[in-house]
LUMLUMDREN-167265 format. One line per 8 residues: number of its first residue (from 1); their letters; for each residue x, z, y of N, C-alpha, C. Coordinates in pm, 1 decimal. Layout:
BEGIN
NUM> A> X/Z/Y/X/Z/Y/X/Z/Y ~ ...
***
This chain:
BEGIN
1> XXXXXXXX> 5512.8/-1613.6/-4172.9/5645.9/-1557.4/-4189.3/5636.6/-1434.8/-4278.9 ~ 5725.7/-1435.3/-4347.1/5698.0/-1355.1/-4456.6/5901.1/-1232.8/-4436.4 ~ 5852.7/-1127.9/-4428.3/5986.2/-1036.0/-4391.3/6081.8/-988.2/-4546.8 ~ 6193.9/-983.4/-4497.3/6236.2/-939.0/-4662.8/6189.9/-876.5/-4715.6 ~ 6135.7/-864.9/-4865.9/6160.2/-743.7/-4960.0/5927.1/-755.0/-4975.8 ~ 5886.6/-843.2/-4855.6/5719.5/-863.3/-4889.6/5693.5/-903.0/-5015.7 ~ 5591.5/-849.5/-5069.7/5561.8/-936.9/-5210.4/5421.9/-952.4/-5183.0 ~ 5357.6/-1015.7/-5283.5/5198.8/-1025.3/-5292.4/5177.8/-923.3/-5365.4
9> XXXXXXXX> 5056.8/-863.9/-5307.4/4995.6/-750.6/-5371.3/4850.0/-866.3/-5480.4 ~ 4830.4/-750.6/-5601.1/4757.7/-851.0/-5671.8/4612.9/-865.8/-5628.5 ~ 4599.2/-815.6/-5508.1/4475.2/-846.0/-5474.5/4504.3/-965.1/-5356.0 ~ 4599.4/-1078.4/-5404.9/4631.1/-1211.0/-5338.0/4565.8/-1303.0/-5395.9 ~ 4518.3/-1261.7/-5522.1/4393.7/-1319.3/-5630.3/4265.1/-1418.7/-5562.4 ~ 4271.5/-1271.7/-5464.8/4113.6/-1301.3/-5428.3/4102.8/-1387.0/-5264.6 ~ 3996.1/-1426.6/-5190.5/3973.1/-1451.1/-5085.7/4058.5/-1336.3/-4977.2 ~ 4078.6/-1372.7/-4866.4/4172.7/-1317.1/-4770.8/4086.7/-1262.3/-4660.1
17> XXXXXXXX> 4140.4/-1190.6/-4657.1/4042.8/-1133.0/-4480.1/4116.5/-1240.9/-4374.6 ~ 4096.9/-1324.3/-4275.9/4123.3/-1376.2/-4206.6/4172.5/-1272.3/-4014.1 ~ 4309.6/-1270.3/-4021.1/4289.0/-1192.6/-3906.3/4234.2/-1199.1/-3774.5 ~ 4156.9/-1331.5/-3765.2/4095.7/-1368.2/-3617.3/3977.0/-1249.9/-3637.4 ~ 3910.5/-1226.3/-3763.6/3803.2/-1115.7/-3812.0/3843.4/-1052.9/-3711.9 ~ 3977.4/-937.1/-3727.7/3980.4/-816.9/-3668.4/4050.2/-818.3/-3492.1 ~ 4071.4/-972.2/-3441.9/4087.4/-1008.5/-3340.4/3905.8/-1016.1/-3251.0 ~ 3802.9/-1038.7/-3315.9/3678.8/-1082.8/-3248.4/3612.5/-950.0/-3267.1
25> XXXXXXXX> 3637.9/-836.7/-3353.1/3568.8/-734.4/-3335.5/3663.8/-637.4/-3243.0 ~ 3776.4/-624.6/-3223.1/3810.5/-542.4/-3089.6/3838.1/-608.6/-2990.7 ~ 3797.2/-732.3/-2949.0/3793.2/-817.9/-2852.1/3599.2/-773.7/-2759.4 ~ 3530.2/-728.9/-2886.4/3421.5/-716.3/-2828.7/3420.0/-547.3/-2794.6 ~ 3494.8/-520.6/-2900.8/3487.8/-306.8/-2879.6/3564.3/-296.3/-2720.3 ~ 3694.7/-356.5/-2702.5/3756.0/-396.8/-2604.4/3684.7/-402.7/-2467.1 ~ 3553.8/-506.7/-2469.4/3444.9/-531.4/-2365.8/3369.1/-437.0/-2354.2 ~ 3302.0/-374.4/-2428.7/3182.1/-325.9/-2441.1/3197.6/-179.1/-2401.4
33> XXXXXXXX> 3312.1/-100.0/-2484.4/3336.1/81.4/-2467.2/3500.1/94.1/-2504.7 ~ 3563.4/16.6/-2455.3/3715.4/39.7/-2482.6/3730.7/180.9/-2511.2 ~ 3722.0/281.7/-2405.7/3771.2/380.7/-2418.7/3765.9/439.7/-2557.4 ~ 3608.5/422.2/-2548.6/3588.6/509.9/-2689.9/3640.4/427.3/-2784.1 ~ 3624.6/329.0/-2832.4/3678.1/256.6/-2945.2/3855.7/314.0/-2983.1 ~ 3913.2/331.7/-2862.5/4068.9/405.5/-2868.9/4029.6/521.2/-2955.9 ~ 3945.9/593.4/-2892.1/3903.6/749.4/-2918.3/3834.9/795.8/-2932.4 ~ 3755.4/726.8/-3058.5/3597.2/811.3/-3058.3/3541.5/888.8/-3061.7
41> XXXXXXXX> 3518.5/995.0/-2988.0/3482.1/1098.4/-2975.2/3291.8/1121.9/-2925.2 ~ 3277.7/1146.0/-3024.6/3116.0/1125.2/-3013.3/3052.7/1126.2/-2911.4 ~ 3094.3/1223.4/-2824.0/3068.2/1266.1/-2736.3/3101.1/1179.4/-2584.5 ~ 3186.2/1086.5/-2601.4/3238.6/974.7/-2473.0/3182.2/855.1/-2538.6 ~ 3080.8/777.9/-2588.4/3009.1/677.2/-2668.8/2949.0/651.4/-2516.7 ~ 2966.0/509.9/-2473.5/2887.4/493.0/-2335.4/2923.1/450.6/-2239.0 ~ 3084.3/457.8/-2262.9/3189.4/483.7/-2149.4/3158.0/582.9/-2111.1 ~ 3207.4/709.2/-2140.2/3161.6/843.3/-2060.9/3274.1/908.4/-2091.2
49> XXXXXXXX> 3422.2/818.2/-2103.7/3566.0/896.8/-2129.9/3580.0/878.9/-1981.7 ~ 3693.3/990.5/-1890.3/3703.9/964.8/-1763.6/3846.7/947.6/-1807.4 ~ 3888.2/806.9/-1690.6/4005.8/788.2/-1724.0/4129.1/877.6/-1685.3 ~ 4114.2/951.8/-1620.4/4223.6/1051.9/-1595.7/4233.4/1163.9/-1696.1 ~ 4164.5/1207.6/-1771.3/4145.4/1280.4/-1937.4/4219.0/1164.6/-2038.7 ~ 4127.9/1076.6/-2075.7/4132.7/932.9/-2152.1/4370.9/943.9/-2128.1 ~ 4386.1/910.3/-2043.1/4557.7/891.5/-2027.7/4627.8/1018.9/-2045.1 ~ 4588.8/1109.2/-2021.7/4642.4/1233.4/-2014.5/4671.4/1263.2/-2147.3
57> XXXXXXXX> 4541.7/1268.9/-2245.1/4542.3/1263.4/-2371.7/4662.8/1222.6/-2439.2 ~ 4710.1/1084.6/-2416.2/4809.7/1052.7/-2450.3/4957.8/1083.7/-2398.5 ~ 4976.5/1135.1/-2293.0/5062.2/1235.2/-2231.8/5079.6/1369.2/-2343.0 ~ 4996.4/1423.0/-2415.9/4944.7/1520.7/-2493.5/5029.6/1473.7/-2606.1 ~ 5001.6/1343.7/-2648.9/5015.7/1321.7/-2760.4/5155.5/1264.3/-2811.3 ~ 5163.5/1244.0/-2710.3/5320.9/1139.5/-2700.7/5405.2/1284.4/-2711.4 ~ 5391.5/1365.6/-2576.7/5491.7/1512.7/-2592.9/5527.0/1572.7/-2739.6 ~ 5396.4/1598.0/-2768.9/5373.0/1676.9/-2887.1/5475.9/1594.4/-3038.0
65> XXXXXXXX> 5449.0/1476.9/-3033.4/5485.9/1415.6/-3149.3/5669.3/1383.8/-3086.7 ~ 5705.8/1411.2/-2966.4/5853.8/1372.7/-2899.5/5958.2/1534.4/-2954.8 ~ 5820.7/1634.8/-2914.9/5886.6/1779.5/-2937.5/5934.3/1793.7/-3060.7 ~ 5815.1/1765.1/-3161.1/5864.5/1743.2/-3361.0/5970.8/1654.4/-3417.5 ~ 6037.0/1547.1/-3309.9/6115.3/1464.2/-3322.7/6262.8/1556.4/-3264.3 ~ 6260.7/1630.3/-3152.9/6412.6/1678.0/-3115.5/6371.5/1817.4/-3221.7 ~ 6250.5/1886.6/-3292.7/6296.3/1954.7/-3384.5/6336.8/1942.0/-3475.4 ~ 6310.4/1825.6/-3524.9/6438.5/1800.8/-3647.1/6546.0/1742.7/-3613.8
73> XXXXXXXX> 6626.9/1703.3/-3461.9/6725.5/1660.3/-3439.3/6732.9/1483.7/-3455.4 ~ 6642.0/1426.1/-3439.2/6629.1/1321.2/-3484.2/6657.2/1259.4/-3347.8 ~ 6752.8/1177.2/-3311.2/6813.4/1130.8/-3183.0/6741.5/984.1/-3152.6 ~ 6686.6/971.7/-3067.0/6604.8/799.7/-3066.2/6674.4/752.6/-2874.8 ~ 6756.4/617.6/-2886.0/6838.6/579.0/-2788.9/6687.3/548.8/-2712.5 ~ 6687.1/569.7/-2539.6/6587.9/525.8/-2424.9/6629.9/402.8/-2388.0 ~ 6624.3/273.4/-2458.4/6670.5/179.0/-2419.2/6519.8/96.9/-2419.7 ~ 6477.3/42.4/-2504.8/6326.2/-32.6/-2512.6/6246.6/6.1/-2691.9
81> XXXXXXXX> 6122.8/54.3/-2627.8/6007.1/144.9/-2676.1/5886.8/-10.4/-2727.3 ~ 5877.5/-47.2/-2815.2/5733.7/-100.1/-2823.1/5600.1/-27.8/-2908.1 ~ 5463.1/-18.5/-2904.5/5366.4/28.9/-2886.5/5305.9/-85.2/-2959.2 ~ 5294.9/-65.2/-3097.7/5196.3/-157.8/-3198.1/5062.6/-103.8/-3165.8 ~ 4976.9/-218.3/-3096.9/4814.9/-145.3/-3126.4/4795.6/-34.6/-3005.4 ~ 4845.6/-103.8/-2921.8/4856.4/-45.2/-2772.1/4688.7/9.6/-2734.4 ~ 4632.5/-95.2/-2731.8/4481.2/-82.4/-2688.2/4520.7/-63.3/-2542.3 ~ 4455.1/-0.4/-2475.7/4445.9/18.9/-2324.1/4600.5/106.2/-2283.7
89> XXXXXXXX> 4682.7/116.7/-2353.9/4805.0/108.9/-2320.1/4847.4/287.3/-2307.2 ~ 4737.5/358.9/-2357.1/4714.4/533.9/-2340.8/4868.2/583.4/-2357.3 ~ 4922.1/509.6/-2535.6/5057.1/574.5/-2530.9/5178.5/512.7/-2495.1 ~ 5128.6/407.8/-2424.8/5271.4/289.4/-2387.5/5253.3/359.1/-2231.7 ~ 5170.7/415.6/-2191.4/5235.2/464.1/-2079.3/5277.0/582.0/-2070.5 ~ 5229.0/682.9/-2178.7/5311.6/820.9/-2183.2/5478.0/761.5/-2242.4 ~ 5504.0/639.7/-2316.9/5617.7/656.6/-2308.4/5710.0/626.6/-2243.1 ~ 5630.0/584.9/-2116.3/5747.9/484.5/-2038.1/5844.5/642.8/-1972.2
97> XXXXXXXX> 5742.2/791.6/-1999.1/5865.8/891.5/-1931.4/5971.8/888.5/-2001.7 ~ 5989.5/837.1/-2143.2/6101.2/858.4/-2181.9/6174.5/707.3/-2218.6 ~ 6135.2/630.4/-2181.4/6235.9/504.7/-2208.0/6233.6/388.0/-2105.1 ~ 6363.0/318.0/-2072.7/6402.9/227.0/-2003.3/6282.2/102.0/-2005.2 ~ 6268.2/40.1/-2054.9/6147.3/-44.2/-2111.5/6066.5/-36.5/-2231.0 ~ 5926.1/-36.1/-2179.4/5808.8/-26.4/-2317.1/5757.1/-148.6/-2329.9 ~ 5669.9/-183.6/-2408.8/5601.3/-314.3/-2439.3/5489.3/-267.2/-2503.1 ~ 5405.0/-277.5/-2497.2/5217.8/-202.6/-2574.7/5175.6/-384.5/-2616.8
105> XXXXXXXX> 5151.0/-408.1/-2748.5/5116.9/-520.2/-2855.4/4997.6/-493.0/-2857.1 ~ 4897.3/-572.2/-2888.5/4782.0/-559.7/-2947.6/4717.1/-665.2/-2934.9 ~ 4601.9/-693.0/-3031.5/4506.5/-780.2/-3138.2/4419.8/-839.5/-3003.2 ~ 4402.0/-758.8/-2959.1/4273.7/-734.5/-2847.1/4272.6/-814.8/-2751.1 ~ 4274.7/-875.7/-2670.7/4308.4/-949.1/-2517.9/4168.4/-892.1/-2482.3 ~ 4080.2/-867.1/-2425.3/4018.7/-756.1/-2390.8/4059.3/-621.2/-2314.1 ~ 4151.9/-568.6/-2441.2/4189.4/-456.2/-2424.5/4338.2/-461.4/-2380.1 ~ 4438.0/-599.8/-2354.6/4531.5/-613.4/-2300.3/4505.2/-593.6/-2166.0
113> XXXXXXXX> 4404.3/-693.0/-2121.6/4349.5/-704.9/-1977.4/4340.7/-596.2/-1902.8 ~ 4292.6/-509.1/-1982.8/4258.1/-375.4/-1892.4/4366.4/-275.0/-1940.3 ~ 4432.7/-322.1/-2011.1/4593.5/-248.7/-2023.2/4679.8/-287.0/-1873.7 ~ 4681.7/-426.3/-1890.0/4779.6/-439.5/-1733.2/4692.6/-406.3/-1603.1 ~ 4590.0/-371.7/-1599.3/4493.1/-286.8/-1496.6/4524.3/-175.1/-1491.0 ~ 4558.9/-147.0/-1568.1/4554.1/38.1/-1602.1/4728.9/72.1/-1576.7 ~ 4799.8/-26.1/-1571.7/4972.6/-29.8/-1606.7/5020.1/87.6/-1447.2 ~ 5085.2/155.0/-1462.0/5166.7/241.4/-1359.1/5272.8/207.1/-1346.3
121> XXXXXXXX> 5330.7/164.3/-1443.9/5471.3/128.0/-1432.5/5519.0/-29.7/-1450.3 ~ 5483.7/-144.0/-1376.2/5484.4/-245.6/-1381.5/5633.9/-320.2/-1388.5 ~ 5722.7/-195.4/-1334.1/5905.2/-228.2/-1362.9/5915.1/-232.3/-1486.9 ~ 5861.6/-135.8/-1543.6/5900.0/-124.6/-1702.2/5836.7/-139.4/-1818.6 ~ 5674.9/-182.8/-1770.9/5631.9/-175.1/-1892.2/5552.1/-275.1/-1868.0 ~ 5532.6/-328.8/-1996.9/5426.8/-479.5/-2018.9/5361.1/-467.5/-2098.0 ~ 5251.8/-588.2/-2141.0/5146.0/-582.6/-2260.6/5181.1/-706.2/-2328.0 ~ 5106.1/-750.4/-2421.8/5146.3/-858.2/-2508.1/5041.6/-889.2/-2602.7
129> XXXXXXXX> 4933.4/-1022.9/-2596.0/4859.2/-1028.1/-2744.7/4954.6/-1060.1/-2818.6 ~ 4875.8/-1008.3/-2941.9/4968.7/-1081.3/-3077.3/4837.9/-1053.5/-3198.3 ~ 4777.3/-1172.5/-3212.5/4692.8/-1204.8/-3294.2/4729.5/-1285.0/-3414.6 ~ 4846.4/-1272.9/-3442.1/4889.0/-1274.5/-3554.1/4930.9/-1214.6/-3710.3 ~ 4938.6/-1284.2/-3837.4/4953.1/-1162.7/-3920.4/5078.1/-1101.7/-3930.8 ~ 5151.9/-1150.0/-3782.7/5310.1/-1073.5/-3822.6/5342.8/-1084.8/-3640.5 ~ 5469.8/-993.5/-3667.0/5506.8/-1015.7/-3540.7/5623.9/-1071.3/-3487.0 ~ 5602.2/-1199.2/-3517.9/5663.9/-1335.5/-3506.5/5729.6/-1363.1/-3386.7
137> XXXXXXXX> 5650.3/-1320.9/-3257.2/5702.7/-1323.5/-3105.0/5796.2/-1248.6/-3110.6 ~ 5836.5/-1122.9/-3122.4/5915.6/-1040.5/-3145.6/6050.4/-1066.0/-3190.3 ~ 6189.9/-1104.6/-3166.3/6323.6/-1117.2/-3210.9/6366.0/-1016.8/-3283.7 ~ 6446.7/-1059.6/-3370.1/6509.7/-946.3/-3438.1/6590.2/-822.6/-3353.6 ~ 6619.5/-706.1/-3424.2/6711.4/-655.0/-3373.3/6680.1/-628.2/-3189.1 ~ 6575.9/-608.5/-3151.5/6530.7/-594.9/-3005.5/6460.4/-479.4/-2952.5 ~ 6424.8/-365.6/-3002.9/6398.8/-204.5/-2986.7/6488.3/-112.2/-3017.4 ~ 6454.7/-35.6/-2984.9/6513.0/99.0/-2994.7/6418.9/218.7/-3083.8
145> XXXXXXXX> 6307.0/157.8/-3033.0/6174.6/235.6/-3088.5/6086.5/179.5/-3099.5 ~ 6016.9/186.9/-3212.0/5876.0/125.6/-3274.8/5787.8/223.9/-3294.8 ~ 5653.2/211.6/-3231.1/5547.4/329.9/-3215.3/5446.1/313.8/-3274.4 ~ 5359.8/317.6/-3366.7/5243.2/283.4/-3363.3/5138.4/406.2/-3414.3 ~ 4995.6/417.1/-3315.5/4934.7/579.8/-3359.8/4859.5/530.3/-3378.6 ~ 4722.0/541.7/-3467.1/4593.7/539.5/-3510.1/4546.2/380.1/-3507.3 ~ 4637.4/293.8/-3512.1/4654.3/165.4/-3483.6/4640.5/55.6/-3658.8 ~ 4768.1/108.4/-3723.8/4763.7/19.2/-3832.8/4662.1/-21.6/-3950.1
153> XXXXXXXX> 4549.6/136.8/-3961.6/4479.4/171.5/-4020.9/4350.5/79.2/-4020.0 ~ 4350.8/6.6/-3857.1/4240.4/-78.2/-3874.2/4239.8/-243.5/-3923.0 ~ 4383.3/-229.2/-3968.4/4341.0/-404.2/-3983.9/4389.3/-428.8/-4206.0 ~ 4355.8/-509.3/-4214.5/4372.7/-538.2/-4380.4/4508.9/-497.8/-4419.5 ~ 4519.9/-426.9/-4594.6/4629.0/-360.0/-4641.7/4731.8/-459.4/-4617.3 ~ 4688.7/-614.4/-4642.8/4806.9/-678.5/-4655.1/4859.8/-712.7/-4538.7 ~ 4759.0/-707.4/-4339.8/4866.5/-737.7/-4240.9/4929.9/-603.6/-4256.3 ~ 4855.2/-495.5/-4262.5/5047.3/-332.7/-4259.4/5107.1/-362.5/-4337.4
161> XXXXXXXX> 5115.7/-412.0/-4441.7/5256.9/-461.3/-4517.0/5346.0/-481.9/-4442.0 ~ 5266.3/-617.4/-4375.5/5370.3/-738.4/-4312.9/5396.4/-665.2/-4157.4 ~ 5308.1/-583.5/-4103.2/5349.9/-537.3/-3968.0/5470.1/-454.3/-3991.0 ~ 5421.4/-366.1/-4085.1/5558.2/-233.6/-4123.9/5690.4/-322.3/-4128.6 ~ 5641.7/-399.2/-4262.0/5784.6/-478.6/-4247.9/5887.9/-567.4/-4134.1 ~ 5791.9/-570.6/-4059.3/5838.7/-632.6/-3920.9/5872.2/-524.2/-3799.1 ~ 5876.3/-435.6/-3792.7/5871.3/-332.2/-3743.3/5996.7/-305.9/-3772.6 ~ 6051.0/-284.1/-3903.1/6191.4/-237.5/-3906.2/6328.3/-385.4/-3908.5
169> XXXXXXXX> 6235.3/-502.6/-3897.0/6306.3/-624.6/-3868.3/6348.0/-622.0/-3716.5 ~ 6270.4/-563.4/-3661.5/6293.8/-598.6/-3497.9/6396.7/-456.3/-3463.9 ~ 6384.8/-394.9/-3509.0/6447.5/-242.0/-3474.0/6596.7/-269.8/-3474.0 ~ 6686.5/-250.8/-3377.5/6853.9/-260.8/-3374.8/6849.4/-158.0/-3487.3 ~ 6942.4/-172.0/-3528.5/7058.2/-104.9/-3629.4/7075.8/38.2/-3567.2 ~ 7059.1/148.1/-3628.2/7004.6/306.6/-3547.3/6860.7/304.8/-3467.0 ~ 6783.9/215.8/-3480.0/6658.0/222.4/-3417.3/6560.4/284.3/-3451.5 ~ 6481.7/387.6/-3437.3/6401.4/447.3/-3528.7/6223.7/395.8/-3512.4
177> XXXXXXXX> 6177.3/392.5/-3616.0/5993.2/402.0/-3603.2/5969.2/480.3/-3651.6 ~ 5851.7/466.9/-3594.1/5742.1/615.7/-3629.7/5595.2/540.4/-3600.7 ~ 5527.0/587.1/-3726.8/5380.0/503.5/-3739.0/5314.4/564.5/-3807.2 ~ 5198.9/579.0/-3833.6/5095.6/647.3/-3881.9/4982.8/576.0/-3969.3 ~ 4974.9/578.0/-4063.9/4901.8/516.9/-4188.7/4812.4/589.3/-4229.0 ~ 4675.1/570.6/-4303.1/4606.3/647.6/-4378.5/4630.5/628.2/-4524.9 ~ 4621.7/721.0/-4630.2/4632.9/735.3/-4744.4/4492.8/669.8/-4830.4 ~ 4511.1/540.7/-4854.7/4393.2/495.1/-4951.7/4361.4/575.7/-5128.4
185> XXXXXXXX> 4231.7/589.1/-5114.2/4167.4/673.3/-5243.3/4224.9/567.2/-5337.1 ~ 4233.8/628.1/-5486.2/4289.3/541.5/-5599.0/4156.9/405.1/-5624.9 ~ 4040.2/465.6/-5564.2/3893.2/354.5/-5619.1/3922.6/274.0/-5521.9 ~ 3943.7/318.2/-5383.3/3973.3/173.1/-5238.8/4017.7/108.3/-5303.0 ~ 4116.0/162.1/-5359.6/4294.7/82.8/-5380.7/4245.1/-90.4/-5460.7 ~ 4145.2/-91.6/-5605.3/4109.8/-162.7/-5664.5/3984.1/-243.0/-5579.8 ~ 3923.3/-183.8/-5518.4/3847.4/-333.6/-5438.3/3920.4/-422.7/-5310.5 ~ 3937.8/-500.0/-5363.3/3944.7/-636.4/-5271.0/3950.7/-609.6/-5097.9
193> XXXXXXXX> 4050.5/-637.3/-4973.0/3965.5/-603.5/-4853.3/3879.7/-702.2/-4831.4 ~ 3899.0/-783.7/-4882.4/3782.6/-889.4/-4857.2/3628.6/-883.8/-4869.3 ~ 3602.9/-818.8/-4986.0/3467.6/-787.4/-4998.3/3424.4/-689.6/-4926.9 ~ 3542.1/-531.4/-4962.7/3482.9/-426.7/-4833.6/3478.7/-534.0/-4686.7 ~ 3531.3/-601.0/-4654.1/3497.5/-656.6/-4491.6/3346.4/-704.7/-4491.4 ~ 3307.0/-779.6/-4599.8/3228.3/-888.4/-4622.5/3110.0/-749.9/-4615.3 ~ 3086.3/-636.6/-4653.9/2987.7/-585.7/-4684.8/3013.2/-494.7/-4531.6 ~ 3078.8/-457.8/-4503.1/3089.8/-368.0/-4363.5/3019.0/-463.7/-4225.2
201> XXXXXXXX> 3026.3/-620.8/-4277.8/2976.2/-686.0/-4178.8/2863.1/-726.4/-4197.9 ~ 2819.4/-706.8/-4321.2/2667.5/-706.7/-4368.2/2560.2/-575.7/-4288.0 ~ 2671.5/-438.8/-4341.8/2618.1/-338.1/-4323.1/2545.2/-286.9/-4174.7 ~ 2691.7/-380.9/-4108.9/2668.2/-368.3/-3957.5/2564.9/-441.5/-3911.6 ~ 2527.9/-561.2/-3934.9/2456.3/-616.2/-3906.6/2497.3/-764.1/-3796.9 ~ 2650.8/-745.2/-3844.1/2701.6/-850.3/-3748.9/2773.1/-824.1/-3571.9 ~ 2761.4/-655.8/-3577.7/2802.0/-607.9/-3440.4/2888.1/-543.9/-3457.5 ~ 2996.9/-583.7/-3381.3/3115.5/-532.0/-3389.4/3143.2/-370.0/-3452.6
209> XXXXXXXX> 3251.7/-355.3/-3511.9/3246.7/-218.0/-3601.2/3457.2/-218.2/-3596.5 ~ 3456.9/-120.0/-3641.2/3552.6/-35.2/-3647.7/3604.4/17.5/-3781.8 ~ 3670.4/-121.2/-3821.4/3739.7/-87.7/-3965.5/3831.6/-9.2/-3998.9 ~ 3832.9/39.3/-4151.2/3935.7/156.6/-4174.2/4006.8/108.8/-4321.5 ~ 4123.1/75.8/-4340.7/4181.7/49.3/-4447.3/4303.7/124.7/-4451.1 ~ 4340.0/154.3/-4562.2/4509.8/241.5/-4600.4/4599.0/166.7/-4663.8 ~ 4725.7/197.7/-4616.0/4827.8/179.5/-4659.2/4899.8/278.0/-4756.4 ~ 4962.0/246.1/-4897.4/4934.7/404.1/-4968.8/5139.5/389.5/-4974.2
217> XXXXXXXX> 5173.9/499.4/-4987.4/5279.1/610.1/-4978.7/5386.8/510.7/-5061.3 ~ 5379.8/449.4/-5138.0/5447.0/363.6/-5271.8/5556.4/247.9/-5189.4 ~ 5378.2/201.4/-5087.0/5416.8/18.4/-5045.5/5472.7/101.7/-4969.5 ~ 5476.3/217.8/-4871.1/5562.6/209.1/-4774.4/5701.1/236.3/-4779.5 ~ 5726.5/313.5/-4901.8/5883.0/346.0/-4946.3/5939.2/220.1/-5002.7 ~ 5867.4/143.7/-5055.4/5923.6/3.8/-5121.0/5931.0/-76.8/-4985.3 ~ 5861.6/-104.9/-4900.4/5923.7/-160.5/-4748.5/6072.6/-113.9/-4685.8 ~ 6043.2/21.3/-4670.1/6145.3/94.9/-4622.3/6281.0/83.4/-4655.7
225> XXXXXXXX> 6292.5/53.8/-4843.1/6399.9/43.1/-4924.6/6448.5/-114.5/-4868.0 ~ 6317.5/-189.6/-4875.8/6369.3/-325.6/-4905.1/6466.0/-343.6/-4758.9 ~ 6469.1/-278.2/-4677.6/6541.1/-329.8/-4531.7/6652.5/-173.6/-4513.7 ~ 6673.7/-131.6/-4617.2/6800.6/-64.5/-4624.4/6791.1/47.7/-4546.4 ~ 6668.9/80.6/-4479.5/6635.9/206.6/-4356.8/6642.2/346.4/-4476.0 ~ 6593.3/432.7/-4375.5/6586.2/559.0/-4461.0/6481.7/685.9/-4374.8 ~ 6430.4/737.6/-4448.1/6266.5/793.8/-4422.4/6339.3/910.4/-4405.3 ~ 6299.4/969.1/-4253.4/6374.4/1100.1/-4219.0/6248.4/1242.9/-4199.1
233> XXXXXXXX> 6125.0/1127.8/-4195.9/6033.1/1251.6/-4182.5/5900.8/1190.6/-4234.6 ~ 5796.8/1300.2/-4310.8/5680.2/1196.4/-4317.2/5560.8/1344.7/-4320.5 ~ 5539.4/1342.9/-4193.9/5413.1/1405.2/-4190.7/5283.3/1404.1/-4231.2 ~ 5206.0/1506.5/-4337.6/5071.7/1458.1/-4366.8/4983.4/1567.3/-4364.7 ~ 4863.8/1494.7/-4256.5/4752.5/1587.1/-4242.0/4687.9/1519.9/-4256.2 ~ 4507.1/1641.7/-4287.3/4422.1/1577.5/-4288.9/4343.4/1457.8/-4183.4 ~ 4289.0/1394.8/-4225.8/4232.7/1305.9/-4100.1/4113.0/1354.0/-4038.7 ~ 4010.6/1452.6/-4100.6/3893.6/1510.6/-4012.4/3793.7/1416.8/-4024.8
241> XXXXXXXX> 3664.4/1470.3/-3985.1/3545.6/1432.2/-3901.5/3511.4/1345.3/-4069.1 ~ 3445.9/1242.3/-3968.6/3356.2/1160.8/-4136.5/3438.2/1099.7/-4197.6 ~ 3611.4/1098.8/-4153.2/3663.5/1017.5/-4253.8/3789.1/1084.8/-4342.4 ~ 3690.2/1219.3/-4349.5/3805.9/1333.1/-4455.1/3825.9/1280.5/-4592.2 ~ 3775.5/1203.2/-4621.3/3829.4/1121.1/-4771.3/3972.0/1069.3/-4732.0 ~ 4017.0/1030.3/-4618.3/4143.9/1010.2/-4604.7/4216.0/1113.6/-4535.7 ~ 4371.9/1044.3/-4565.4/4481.1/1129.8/-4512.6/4572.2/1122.5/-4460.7 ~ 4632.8/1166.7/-4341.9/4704.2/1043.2/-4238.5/4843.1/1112.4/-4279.8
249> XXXXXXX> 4941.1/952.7/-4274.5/5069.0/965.8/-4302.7/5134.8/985.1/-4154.3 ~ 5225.3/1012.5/-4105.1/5288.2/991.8/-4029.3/5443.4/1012.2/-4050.0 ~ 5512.7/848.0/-4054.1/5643.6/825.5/-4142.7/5753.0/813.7/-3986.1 ~ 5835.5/851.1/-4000.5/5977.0/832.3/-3937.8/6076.1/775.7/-3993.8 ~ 6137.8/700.3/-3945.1/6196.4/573.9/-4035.3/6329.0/566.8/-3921.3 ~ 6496.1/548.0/-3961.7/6564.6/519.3/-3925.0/6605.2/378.7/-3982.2 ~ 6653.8/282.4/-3899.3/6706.9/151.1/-3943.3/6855.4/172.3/-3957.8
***
């Protein structure tokens, strides 16, 4: 399924990253150190995140990014919240304080599993695989809010195309998203994801790893346009630690 206003990027040329790829490597990160894979923090490598920190965190994070939203007056209806790239469900459950129903998506079934383990709020909030390159399950016109944090960055430029673009397909009419992208270098931009995959799985040695691809500033205003929305905020900081070559977007989007 292809959303209005998608085009092929010209790196449609080449061989495709296949998304079951990035379904079998956080299916195993999922098994092995969920926590950390959410949050790598060098220092919790082991499982050595405690889960009452590990959720809280996202209590932290959800506030913080809710407070920058009523400072610019930006009004988002508490009707139903979904959570692209949920993972263990950290910020689908900080948001269930502020909305009627949430939904936390993700690649992972692994990391779904121990999402509805981890669930507090079983009235209101659910999980969902979606190992697909779009989000097809999803009806039009059916949120209020579209979330996604540190999530889009890991899978190929061309599924955030198609996720972004689906994101503001599902959003009612006044629905707002908010998602977070990294800024690809102008040299990324020209290699293929196919080959960077092909060599990251070389590099690795075949054990699961933790991909990083960007979505750059251009495709996302040309999405945005193509579905008639309008960009009310776009935050950019650095990203830190070993992956300061990039730079994280964080876009607010009214439908």
């Amino acid at each position: 399924m292809v959303s209005p206003g998608y085009r092929l990027h010209p790196q449609a040329c080449f061989p495709q990253v296949n998304i079951k790829t990035f379904q079998e490597q956080w299916n195993a990160l999922g098994a092995s150190d969920p926590m950390w894979a959410v949050l790598t923090d060098p220092a919790k490598t082991g499982n050595r995140w405690d889960r009452d920190e590990f959720f809280a965190s996202g209590v932290a994070e959800v506030e913080m990014i809710w407070q920058r939203l009523q400072k610019l007056r930006i009004d988002i209806r508490p009707g139903t919240a979904i959570d692209f790239g949920c993972g263990l469900g950290r910020l689908t459950q900080a948001l269930c304080a502020h909305f009627e129903k949430c939904m936390g998506i993700d690649i992972s079934e692994s990391m779904v599993q121990k999402a509805r383990e981890y669930n507090q709020f079983p009235d209101k909030c659910s999980y969902l695989v979606n190992a697909a390159p779009d989000l097809g399950q999803i009806p039009d016109h059916s949120a209020d809010f579209v979330f996604s944090r540190i999530a889009l960055q890991h899978t190929a430029t061309a599924f955030q195309k198609q996720y972004v673009s689906d994101f503001l397909r599902i959003l009612k009419p006044g629905g707002v998203a908010y998602f977070h992208v990294i800024q690809p270098t102008f040299l990324r931009r020209l290699i293929p994801d196919f080959f960077i995959e092909k060599y990251r799985q070389w590099k690795h040695g075949g054990k699961p790893f933790i991909s990083m691809y960007g979505l750059s500033e251009s495709e996302v205003k040309r999405i945005v346009a193509a579905h008639g929305a309008v960009i009310l905020d776009c935050l950019i900081e650095p990203y830190g630690g070993f992956e300061s070559r990039w730079s994280n977007y964080s876009w607010c989007v009214r439908k």
